[in-house]
C-alpha positions in Angstrom: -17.5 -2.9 53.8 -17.0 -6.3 52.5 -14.0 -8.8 53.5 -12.5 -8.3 49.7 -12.8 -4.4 49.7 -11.0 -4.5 53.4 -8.4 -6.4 52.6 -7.5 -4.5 49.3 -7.8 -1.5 51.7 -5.1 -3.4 54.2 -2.8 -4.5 51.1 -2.7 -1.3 49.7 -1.8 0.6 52.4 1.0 -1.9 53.7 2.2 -1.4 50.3 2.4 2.4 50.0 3.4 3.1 53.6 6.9 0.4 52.4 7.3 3.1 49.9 6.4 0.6 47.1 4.3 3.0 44.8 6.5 4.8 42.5 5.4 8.1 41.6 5.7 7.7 37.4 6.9 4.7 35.3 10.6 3.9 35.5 11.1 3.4 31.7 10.5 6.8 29.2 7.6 6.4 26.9 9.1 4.6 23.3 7.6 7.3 21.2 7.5 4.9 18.1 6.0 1.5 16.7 7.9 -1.8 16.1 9.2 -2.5 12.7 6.0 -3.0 10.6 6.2 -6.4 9.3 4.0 -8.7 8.5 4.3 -12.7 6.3 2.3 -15.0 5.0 2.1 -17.9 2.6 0.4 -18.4 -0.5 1.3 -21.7 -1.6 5.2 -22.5 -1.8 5.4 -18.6 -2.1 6.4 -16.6 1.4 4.6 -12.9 1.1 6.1 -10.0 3.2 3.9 -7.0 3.9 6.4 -4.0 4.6 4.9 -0.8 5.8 6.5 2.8 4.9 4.3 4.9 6.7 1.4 7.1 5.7 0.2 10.5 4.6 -2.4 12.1 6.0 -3.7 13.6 2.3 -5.6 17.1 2.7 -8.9 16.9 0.7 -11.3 19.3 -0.2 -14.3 19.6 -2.7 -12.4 18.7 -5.6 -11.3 15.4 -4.7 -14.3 12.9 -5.6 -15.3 14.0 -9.1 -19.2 13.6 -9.5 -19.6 13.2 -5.4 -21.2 15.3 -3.0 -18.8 16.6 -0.5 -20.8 16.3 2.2 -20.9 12.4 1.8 -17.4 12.6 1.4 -17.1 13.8 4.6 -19.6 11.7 6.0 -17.9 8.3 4.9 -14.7 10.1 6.4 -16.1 10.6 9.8 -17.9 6.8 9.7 -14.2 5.5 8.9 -13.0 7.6 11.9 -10.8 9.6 9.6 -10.5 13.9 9.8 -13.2 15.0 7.7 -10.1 16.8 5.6 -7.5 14.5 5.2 -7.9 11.1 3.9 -5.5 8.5 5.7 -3.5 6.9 3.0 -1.1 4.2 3.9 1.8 2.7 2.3 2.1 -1.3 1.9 4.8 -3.0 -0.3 5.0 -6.5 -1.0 8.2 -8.7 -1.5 7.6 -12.7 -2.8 9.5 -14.7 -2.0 9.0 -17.7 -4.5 11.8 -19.9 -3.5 13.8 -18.8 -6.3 13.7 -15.4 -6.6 13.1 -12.3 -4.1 10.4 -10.1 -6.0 9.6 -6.9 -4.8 6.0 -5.2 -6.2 6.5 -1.5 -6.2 9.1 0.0 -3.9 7.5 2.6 -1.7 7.8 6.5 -1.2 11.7 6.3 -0.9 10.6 8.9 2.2 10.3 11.5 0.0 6.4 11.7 0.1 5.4 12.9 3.8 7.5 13.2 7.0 5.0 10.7 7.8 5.7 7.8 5.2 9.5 6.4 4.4 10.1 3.8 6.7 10.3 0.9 4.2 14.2 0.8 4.2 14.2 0.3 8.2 11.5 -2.5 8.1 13.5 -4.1 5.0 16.1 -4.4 7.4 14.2 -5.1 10.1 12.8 -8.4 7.7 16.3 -9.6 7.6 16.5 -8.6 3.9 19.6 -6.7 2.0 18.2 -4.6 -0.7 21.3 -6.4 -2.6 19.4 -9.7 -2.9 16.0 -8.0 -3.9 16.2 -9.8 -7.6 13.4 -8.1 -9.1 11.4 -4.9 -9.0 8.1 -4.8 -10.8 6.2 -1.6 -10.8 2.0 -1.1 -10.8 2.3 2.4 -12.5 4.4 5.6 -11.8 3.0 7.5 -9.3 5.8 8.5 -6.8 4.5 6.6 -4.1 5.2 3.4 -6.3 8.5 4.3 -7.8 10.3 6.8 -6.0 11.6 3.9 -3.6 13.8 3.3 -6.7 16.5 5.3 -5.8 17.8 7.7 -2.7 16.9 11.6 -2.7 20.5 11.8 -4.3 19.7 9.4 -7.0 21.5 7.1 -5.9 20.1 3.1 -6.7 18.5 1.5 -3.8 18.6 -2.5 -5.2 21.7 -2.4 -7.3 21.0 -6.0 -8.4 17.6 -6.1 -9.0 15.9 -6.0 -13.0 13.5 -3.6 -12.9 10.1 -4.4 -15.0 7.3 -1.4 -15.5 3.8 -1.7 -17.5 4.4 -1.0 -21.2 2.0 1.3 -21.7 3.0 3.4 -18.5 6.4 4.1 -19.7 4.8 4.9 -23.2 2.8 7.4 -21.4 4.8 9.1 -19.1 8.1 8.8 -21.8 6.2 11.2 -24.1 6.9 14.8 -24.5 3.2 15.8 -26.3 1.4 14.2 -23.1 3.8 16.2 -20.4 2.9 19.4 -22.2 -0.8 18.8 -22.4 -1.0 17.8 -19.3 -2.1 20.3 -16.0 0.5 21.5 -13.7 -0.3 19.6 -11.0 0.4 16.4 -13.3 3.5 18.0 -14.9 5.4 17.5 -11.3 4.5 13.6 -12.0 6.2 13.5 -15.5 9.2 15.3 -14.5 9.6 12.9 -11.4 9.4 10.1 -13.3 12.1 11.3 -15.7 14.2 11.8 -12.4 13.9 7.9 -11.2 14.4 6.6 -14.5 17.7 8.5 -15.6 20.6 6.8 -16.3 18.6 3.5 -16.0 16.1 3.8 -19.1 18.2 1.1 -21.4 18.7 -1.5 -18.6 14.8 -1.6 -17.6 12.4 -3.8 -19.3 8.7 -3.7 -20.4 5.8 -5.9 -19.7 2.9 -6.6 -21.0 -0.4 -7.6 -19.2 -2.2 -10.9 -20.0 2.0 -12.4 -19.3 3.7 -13.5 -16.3 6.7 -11.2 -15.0 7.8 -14.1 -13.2 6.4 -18.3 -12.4 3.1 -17.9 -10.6 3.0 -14.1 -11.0 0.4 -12.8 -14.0 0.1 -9.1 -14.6 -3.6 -8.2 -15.0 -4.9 -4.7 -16.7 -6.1 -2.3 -14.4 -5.7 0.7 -16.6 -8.0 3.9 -15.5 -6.0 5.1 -12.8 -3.0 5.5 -14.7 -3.0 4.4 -18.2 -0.4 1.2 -17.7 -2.4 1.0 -14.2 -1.6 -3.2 -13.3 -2.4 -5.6 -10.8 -1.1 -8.9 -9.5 -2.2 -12.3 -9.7 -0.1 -14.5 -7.9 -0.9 -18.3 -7.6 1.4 -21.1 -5.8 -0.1 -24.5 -5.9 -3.9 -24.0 -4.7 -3.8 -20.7 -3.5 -3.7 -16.9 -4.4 -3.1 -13.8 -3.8 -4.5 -10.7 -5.9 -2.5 -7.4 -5.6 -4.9 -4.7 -6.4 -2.3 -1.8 -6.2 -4.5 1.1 -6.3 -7.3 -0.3 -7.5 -9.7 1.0 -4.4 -7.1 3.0 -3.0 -8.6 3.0 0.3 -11.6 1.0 0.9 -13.5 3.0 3.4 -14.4 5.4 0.2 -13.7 3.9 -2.8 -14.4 -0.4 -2.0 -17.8 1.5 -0.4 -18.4 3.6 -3.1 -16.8 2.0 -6.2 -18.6 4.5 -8.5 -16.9 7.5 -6.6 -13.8 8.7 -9.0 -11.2 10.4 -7.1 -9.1 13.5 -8.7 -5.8 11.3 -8.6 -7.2 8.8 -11.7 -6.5 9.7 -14.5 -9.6 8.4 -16.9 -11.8 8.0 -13.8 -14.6 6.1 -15.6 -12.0 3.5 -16.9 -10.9 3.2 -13.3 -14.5 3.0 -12.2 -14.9 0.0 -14.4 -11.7 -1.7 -13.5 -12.7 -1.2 -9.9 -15.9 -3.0 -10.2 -14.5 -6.1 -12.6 -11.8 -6.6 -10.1 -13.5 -6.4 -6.7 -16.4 -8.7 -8.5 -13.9 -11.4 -9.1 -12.0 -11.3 -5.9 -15.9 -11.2 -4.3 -16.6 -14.3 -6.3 -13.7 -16.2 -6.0 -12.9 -15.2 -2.6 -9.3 -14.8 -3.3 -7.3 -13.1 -0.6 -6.5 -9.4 -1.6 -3.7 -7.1 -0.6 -4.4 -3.3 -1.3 -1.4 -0.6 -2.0 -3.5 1.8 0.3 -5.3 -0.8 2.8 -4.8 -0.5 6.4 -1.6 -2.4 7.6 -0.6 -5.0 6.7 -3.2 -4.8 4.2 -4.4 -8.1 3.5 -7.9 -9.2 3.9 -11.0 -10.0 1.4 -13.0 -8.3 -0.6 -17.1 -8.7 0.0 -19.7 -7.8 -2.4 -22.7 -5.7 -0.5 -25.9 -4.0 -1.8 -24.1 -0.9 -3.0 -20.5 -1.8 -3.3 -17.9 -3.6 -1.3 -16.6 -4.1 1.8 -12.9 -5.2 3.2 -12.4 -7.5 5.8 -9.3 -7.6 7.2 -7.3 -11.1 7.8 -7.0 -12.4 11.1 -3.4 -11.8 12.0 -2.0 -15.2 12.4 1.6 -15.9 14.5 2.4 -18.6 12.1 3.9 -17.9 8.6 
């Protein structure tokens, strides 16, 4: 036996026979994460990722159109995902331009998964009152994006706040001949977006792409996965930020495989075709990227392989 492995014998013993070794931990397991926060700067601009959580989505043949399931799977199990249900995580953004606190889609209000809704708790944790949130602009109307809006009781979470949506979402959800065409499943989408918007239709305005919604803000068309589908270009002196919403949704399947269409868009080789433009520019210009549906907190940039594209995530950086 060497001198180190006697002595450690020695101390170890001296120690247990005080009675020094406790049998289990003296603080309780936490049993939760830390607020889920996360800011950086573009510019002049101050950018606040704010997690609500995620659903573990159940998948099954049906969900890539014009994919085999089995390479679903596959990319599933290489992303170290359940073969069967598709992490999907929730990641708002709130600018902060100096002027104005803009928030870019406002979460699943918790009423998605008993796994997604902690926005509100990591708002507060930010230091934020959903009073002074001064602007809400919406990517499309999928409940995930909207239903932060108001409570389960309808009740307005960000009293003060003007509320923009994509003109030609609201056209498209608002009308009657498209709700009864459309299948069941997407029926429950129509009716909820009725819910969020009553009582607040006349105060909410319209935008269209091609415009800023606010200095250094530019909506961009991304229609395919919803037909008002938008994204975010943000720019603040030299630098930018592109908010792809749900461009990719998540990149471990559909930044991979940018020709896969998944069930949930709505005119999936539109949204094949917006996927590619976008990721191509962000690829090319190297612009930093934040993804609706990206790992936390959901930042990164976008690379262009031999077959489609891959995310790197953003070093995670103390300094705001």
């Amino acid at each position: 036996m060497n001198d180190f492995t006697r002595r450690g014998l020695i101390a170890g013993a001296s120690v247990a026979a005080a009675g020094a070794l406790p049998a289990e931990a003296a603080a309780p397991p936490k049993g939760k994460q830390a607020p889920s926060i996360y800011r950086y700067k573009i510019g002049s601009f101050e950018v606040t990722a704010l997690y609500d959580g995620v659903w573990y989505r159940p998948i099954d043949e049906k969900f890539v159109r014009q994919a085999d399931y089995a390479d679903v799977r596959r990319e599933m199990s290489n992303a170290f995902m359940p073969e069967e249900k598709l992490a999907t995580p929730f990641t708002t953004v709130l600018v902060n331009t100096g002027k104005k606190l803009i928030l870019l889609d406002t979460g699943t209000g918790g009423q998605i998964a008993s796994t997604a809704g902690s926005f509100s708790d990591n708002l507060k944790a930010a230091g934020i009152d959903p009073k002074t949130i001064d602007q809400i602009v919406i990517s499309h109307f999928h409940p995930d994006h909207i239903n932060g809006i108001k409570t389960k009781d309808n009740a307005l979470i960000f009293p003060n706040a003007e509320i923009m949506v994509p003109e030609a979402e609201w056209k498209f959800w608002a009308d009657d001949a498209n709700l009864r065409a459309a299948p069941d499943g997407l029926k429950i989408v129509f009716h909820n977006v009725r819910r969020i918007f009553a009582g607040i239709a006349k105060d909410v305005t319209h935008y269209r792409p091609g415009k800023e919604v606010a200095p250094g803000i530019e909506a961009v068309d991304a229609a395919g996965h919803t037909p008002g589908h938008t994204v975010f270009a943000l720019q603040s002196g030299k630098e930018q930020l592109m908010v792809l919403s749900d461009t990719t949704q998540h990149p471990a399947l559909f930044a991979r495989h940018p020709e896969w269409q998944p069930q949930f868009d709505i005119d999936g080789p539109l949204a094949v075709t917006t996927r590619k433009r976008l990721l191509d520019r962000a690829a090319a210009d190297r612009t930093l990227v934040t993804g609706y549906h990206f790992p936390f907190p959901a930042c990164g940039h976008i690379v262009k392989t031999g077959t489609g594209y891959e995310h790197v995530p953003l070093l995670w950086n103390i300094a705001v």
